[in-house]
C-alpha positions as CSV (number, residue, x, y, z in Angstrom):
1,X,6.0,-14.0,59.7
2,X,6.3,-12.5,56.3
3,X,4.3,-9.3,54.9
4,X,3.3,-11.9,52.0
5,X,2.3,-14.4,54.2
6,X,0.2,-11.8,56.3
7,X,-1.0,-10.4,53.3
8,X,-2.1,-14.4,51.9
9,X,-3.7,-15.3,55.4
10,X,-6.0,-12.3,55.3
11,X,-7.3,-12.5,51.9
12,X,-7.4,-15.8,50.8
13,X,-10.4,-16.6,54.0
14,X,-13.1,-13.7,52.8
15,X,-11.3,-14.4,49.1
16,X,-12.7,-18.4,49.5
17,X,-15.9,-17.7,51.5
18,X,-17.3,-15.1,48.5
19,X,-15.7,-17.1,45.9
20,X,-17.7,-20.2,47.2
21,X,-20.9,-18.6,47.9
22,X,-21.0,-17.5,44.6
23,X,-20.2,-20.9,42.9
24,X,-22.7,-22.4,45.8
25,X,-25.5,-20.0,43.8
26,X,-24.6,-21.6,40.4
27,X,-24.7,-25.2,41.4
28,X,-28.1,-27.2,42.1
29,X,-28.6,-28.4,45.3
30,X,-28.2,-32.0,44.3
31,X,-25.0,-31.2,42.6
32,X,-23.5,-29.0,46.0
33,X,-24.5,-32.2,48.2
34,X,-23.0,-34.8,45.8
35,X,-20.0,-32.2,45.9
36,X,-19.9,-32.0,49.5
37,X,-20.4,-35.9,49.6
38,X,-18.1,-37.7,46.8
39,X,-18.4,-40.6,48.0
40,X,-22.1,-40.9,48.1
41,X,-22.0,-40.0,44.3
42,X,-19.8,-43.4,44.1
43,X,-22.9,-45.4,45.7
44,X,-25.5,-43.8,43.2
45,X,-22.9,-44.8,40.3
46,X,-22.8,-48.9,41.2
47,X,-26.5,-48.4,41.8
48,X,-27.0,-47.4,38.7
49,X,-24.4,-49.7,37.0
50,X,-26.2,-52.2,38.6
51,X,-29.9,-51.5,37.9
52,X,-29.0,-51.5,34.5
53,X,-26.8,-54.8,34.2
54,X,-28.2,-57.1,37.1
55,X,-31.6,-57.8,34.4
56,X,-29.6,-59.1,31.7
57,X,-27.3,-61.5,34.0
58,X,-30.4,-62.7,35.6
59,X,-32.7,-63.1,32.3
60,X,-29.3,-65.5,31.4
61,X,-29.4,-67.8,34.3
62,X,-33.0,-68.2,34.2
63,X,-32.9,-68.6,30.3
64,X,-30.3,-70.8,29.6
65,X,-28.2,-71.3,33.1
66,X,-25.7,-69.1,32.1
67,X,-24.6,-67.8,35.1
68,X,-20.8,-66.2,34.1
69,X,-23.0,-62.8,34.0
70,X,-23.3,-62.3,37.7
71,X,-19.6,-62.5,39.0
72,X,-19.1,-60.0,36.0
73,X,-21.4,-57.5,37.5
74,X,-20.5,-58.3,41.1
75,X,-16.7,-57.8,39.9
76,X,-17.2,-54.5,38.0
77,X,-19.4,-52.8,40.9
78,X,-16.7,-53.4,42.9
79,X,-14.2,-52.4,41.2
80,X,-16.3,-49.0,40.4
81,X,-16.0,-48.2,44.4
82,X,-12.8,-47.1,43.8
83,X,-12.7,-45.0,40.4
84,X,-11.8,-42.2,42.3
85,X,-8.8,-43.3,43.9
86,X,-7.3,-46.1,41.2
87,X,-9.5,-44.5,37.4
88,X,-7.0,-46.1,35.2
89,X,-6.3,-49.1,37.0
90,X,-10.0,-49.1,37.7
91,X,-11.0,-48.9,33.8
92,X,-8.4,-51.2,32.5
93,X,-10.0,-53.7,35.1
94,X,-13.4,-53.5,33.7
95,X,-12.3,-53.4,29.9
96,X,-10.2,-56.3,29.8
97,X,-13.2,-58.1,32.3
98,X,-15.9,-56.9,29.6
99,X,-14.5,-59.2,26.9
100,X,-14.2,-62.3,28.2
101,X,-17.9,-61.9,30.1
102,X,-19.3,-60.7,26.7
103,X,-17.8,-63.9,24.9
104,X,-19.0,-66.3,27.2
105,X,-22.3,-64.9,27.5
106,X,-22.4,-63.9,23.8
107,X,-23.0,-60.2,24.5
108,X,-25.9,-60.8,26.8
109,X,-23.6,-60.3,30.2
110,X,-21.8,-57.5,29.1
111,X,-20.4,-54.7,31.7
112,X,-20.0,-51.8,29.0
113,X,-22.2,-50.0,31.5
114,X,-19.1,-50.3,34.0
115,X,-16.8,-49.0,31.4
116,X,-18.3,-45.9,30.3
117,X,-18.4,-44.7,34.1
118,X,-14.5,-45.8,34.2
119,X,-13.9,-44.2,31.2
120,X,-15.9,-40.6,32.4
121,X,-13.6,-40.9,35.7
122,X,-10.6,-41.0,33.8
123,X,-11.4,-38.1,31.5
124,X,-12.5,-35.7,34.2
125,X,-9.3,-36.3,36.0
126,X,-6.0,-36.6,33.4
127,X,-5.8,-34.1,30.6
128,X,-6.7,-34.7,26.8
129,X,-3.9,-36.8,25.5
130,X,-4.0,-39.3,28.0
131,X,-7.9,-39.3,28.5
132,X,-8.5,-39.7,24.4
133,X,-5.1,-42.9,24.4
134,X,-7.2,-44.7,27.4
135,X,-10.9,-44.2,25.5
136,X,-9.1,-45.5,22.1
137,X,-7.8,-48.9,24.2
138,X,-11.4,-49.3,26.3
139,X,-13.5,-48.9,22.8
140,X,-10.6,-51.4,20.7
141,X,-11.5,-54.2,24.0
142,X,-15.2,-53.7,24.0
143,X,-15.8,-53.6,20.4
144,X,-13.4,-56.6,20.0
145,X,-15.7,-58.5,22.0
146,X,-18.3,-58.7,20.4
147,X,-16.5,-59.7,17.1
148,X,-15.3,-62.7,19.0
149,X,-19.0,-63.7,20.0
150,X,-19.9,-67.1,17.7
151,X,-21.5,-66.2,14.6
152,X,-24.0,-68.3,15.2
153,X,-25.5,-66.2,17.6
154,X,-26.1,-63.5,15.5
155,X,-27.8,-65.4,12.5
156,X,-30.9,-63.9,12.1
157,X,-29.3,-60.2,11.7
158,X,-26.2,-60.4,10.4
159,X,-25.4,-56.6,10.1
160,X,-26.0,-56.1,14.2
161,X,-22.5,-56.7,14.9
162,X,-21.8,-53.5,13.4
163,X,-24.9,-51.9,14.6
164,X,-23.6,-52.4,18.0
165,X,-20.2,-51.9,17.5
166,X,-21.2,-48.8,16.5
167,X,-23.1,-47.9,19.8
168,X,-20.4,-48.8,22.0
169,X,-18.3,-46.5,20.5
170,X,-20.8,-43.5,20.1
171,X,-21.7,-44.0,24.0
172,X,-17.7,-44.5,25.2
173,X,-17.4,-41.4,22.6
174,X,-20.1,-39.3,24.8
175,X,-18.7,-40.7,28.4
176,X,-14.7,-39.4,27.2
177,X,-17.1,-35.9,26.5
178,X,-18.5,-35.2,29.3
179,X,-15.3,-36.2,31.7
180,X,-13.4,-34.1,29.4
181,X,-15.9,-31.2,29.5
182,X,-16.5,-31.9,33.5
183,X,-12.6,-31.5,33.9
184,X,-12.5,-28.3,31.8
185,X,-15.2,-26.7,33.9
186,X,-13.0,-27.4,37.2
187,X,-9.8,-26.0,35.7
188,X,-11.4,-23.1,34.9
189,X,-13.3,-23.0,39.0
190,X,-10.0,-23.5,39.8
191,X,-8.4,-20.1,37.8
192,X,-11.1,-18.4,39.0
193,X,-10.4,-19.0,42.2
194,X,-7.1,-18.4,42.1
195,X,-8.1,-14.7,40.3
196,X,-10.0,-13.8,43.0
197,X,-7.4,-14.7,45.3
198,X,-5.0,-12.5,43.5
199,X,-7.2,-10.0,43.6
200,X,-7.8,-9.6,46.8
201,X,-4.5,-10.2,47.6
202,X,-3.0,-7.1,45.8
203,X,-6.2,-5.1,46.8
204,X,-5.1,-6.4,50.6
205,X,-1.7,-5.1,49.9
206,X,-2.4,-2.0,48.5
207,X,-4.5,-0.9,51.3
208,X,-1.9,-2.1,53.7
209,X,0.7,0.0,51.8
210,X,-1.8,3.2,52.3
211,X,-2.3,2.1,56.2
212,X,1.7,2.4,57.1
213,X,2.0,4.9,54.3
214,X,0.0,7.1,56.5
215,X,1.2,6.0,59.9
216,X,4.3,6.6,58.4
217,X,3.4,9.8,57.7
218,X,1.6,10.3,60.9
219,X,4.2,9.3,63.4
220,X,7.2,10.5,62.0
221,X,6.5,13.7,62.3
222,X,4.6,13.8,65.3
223,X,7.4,12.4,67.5
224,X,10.2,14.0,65.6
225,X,8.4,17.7,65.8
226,X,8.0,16.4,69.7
227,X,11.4,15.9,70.5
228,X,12.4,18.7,69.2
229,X,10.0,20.3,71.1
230,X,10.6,18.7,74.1
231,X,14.3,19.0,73.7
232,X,13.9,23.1,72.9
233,X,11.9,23.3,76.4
234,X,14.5,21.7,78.4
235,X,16.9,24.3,76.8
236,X,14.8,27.4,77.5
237,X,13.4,25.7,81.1
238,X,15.7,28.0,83.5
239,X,16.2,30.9,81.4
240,X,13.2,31.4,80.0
241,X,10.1,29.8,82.3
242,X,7.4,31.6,79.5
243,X,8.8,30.8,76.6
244,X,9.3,26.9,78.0
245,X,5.6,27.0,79.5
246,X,4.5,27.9,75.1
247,X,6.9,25.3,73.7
248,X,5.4,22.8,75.9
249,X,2.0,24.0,75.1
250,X,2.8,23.2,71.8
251,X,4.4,19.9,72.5
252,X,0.9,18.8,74.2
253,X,-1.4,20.6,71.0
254,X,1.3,18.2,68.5
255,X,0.7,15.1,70.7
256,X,-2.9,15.5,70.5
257,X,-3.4,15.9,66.9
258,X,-1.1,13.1,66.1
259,X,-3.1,11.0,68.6
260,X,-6.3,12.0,66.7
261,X,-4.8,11.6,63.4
262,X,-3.9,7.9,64.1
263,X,-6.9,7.1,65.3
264,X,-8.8,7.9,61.8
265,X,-5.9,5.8,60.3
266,X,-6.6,2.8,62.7
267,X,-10.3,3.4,62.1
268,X,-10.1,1.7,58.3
269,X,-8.7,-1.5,60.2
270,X,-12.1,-1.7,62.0
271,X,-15.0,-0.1,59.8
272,X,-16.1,-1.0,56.2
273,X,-17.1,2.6,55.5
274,X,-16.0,4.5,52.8
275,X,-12.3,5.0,52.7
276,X,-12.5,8.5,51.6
277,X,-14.1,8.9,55.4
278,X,-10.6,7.6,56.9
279,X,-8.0,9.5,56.1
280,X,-7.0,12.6,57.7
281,X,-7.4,15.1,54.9
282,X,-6.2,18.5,55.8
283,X,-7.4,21.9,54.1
284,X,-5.1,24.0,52.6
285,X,-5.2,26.2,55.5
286,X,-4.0,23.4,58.0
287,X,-0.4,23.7,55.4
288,X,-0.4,27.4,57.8
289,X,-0.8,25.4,61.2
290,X,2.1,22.5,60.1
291,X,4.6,25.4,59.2
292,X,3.6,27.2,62.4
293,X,4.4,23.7,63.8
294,X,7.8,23.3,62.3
295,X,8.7,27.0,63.2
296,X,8.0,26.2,66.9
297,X,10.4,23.2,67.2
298,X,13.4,25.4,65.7
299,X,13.3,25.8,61.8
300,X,14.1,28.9,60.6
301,X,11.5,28.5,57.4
302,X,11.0,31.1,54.5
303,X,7.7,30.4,52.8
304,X,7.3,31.7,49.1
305,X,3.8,31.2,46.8
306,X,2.9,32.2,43.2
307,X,0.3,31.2,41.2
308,X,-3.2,30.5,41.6
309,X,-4.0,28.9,45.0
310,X,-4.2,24.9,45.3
311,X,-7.0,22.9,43.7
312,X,-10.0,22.0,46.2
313,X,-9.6,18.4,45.6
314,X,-9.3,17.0,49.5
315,X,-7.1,14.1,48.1
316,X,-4.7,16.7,46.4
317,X,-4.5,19.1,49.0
318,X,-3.3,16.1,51.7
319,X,-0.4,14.9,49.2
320,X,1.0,18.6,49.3
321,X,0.5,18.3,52.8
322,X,2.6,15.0,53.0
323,X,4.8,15.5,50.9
324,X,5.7,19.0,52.8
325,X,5.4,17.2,56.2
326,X,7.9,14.5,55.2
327,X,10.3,17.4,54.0
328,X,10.3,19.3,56.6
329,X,10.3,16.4,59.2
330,X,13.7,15.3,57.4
331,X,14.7,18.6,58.1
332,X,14.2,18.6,61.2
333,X,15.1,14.8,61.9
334,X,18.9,14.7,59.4
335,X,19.7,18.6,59.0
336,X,22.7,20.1,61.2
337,X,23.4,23.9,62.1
338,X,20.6,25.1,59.6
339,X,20.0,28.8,59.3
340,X,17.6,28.4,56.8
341,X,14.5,26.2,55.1
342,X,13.2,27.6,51.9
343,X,9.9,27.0,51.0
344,X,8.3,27.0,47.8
345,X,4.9,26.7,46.5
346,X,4.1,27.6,42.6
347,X,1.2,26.5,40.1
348,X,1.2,27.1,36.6
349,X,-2.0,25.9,35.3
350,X,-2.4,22.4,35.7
351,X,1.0,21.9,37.3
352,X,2.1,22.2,41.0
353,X,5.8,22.8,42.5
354,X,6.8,22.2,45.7
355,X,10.5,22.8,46.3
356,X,12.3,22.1,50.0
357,X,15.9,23.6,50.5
358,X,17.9,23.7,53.5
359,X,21.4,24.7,54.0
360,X,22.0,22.7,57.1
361,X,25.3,19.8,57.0
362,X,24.7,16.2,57.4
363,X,23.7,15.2,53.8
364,X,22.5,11.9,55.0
365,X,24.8,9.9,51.9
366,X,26.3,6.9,54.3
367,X,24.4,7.6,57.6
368,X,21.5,5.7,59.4
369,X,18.0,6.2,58.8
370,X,16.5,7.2,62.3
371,X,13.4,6.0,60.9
372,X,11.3,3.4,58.5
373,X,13.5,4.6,55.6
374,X,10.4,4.6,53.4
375,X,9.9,8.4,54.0
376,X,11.1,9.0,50.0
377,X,9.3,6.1,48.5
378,X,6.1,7.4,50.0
379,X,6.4,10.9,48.8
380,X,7.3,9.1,45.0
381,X,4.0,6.8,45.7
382,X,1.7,9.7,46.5
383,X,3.0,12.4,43.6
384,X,2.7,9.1,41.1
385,X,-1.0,9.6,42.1
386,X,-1.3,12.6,40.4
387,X,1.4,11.9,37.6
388,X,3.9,13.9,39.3
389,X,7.4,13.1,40.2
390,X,10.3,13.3,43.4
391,X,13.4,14.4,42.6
392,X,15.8,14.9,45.7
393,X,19.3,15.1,46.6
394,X,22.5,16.7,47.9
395,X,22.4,20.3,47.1
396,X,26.1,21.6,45.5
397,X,26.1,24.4,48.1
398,X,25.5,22.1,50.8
399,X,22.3,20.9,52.5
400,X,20.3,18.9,51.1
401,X,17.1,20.0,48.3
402,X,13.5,18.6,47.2
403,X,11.6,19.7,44.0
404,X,8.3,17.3,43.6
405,X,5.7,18.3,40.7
406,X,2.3,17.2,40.3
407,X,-0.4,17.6,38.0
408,X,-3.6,19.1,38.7
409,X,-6.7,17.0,38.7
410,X,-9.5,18.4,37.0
411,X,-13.5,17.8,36.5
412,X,-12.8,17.5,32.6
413,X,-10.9,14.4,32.7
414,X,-7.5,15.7,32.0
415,X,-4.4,13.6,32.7
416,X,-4.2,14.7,36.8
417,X,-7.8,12.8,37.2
418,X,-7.1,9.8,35.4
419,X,-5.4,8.4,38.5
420,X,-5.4,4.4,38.3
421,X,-3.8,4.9,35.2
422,X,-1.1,7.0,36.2
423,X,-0.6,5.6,38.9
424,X,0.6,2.8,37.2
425,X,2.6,3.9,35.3
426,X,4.4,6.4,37.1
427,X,4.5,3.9,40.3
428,X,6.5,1.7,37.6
429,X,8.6,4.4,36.3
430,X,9.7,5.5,40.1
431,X,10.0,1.6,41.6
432,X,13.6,1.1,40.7
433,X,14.2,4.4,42.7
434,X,12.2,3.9,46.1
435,X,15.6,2.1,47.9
436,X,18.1,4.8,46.5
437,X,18.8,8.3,48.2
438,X,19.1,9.0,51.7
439,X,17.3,7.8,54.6
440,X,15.4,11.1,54.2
């Protein structure tokens, strides 16, 4: 199964339950049953067709025994049954049955009714063009009608021919505006819909991405700072029982706070509290205790700082720390025969250097990635945070070299706390690059 997929199958649910409780709010309750229950709105439509052309075909048979009315009506209810499933073959029926009816029972058994519902099913279903060509042919058949009625039958008003020619067009006129209006409001349901499922979609992803970003983050250099360790113990074991005994203290301490760290990652897959309240953050003190950490599996590291010390900014402080701990873990993971790591930290004023360099061989070029090979990517995803950029690579005198800068965030709205922002556009800047370099 897919990441996309994944990512589609765990949105779009909560995506359609809120979309449709909100839209539930909007409608009336008559309208969310007749929603619910098309086919019951079918059944009001005859009944009403009905109600309103059953009198006149009646008043003709009992009148003047005309009774060409009723299989007219009969006919056109039927055929209304199925507007939904057949609307143009469905209006066509009752327009070209409307004109002989209305001849034969000079206008008195007409099924216009029938022909405006047709008409509003067909408008709220096929777009514009089509909708306005089928309203022009229904109005030309029922207005033709009634110009073929005798003259005779209109002798005492001689101008109502136009009068309700006039009618017929006005009310087929409002029936193509409300199916057109009715289909409009459903298009745009229908991209709302589809926004909100986008949304939360990319909102799905992106905490996803953050989720294995820190596992990555988490795990990688938890078991690769454990093997070492582990590895440095069974070295030491027989010569050295003390120095064995603290290596494997520190192997357990390292197991444990990776275990504790991955458990406030896996927390956000369970709790809707605040995210802030999930992530591992680390004070700039714990950047002591992870050198400390890398020193005891083996790396000879030389630590340099200048400048005023790190913002207090929790967020900041843990992408030093990751960016550092993915470094270092590379180090430790790719380097051969290294004799040194050098380590630097600078900031000069609202800028912040980190700068990784070993001289170890094994430059990582053609090799295989012993891990997710996403270790790079994430470092460029979390400086892009702070509008900051990775820049990484073989160094000429061998080994292999990391220089990341970020910018400060401050309280004043400078550049390092406008964060969505840069974020995109830094993300966009640093895409292209996320598959190239090493498998560091």
């Amino acid at each position: 199964m897919s990441e996309d997929r994944i990512v589609k199958e765990t949105a779009e649910p909560s995506t359609a339950v809120s979309f449709t409780e909100l839209n539930a709010r909007r409608l009336g309750p008559f309208r969310r049953f007749f929603r619910k229950h098309p086919r019951a709105m079918d059944a009001v439509v005859i009944v009403v067709f009905v109600l309103f052309s059953f009198p006149g075909a009646l008043l003709l048979i009992i009148d003047s025994g005309n009774w060409i009315g009723l299989p007219g009506v009969v006919l056109s209810a039927a055929a209304l049954a199925f507007r939904r499933d057949r609307p143009l073959l469905v209006l066509a029926f009752v327009a070209v049955l409307d004109l002989p009816v209305s001849v034969l029972t000079e206008g008195g058994g007409s099924s216009g009714v029938a022909t405006m519902f047709a008409l509003y099913t067909v408008a709220s279903i096929y777009p514009l063009r089509p909708a306005l060509v089928a309203a022009a042919a229904a109005t030309v058949l029922s207005v033709s009608g009634l110009f073929l009625i005798p003259v005779s039958a209109f002798e005492g008003a001689p101008g109502v021919t136009w009068l309700l020619s006039g009618f017929i067009v006005m009310f087929l006129g409002i029936a193509v505006g409300v199916g057109i209006t009715v289909r409009r409001d459903r298009e745009h349901e229908s991209e709302l819909r589809e926004w909100a499922g986008r949304n939360a979609e990319l909102a799905s992803a992106g905490e996803r991405n953050r989720i294995a970003r820190e596992m990555h983050d988490v795990v990688a250099h938890s078991l690769t700072v454990m093997v070492a360790l582990s590895d440095g113990a069974a070295v030491v074991m027989k010569r050295d029982p003390d120095r064995a005994a603290a290596v494997l203290r520190e192997l357990s301490g390292t197991g444990r706070t990776a275990l504790a760290d991955m458990r406030r990652v896996l927390g956000v897959l369970r709790t809707e509290a605040a995210s802030e309240t999930l992530e591992p953050l680390p004070a700039s003190s714990s950047l002591t205790q992870l050198l400390d950490g890398f020193r005891a599996a083996g790396l000879p590291l030389r630590v340099t700082t200048s400048g005023p010390r790190l913002p207090d900014d929790p967020a900041f402080q843990l992408t030093v720390y990751r960016i550092l701990q993915e470094s270092l873990t590379n180090v430790l993971r790719y380097a051969k025969g290294v004799t040194l790591v050098d380590i630097s930290i600078a900031r000069t004023g609202d800028a912040v250097s980190l700068r990784v360099a070993d001289d170890g061989r094994g430059t990582m070029g053609p090799a295989l990635s012993l891990g997710s090979g996403q270790g790079i990517a994430g470092m460029r995803e979390r400086a892009a945070i702070y509008a900051g950029s990775v820049e990484c690579g073989v160094r000429p005198s061998g080994g292999w070299i990391v220089e990341v800068r970020l910018t400060v965030p401050d309280a004043d709205g400078a550049p390092g706390n406008a964060r969505g922002k840069e974020k995109d556009d830094h993300a966009a800047q640093h895409a292209a690059h996320a598959h190239q370099g090493s498998a560091r």
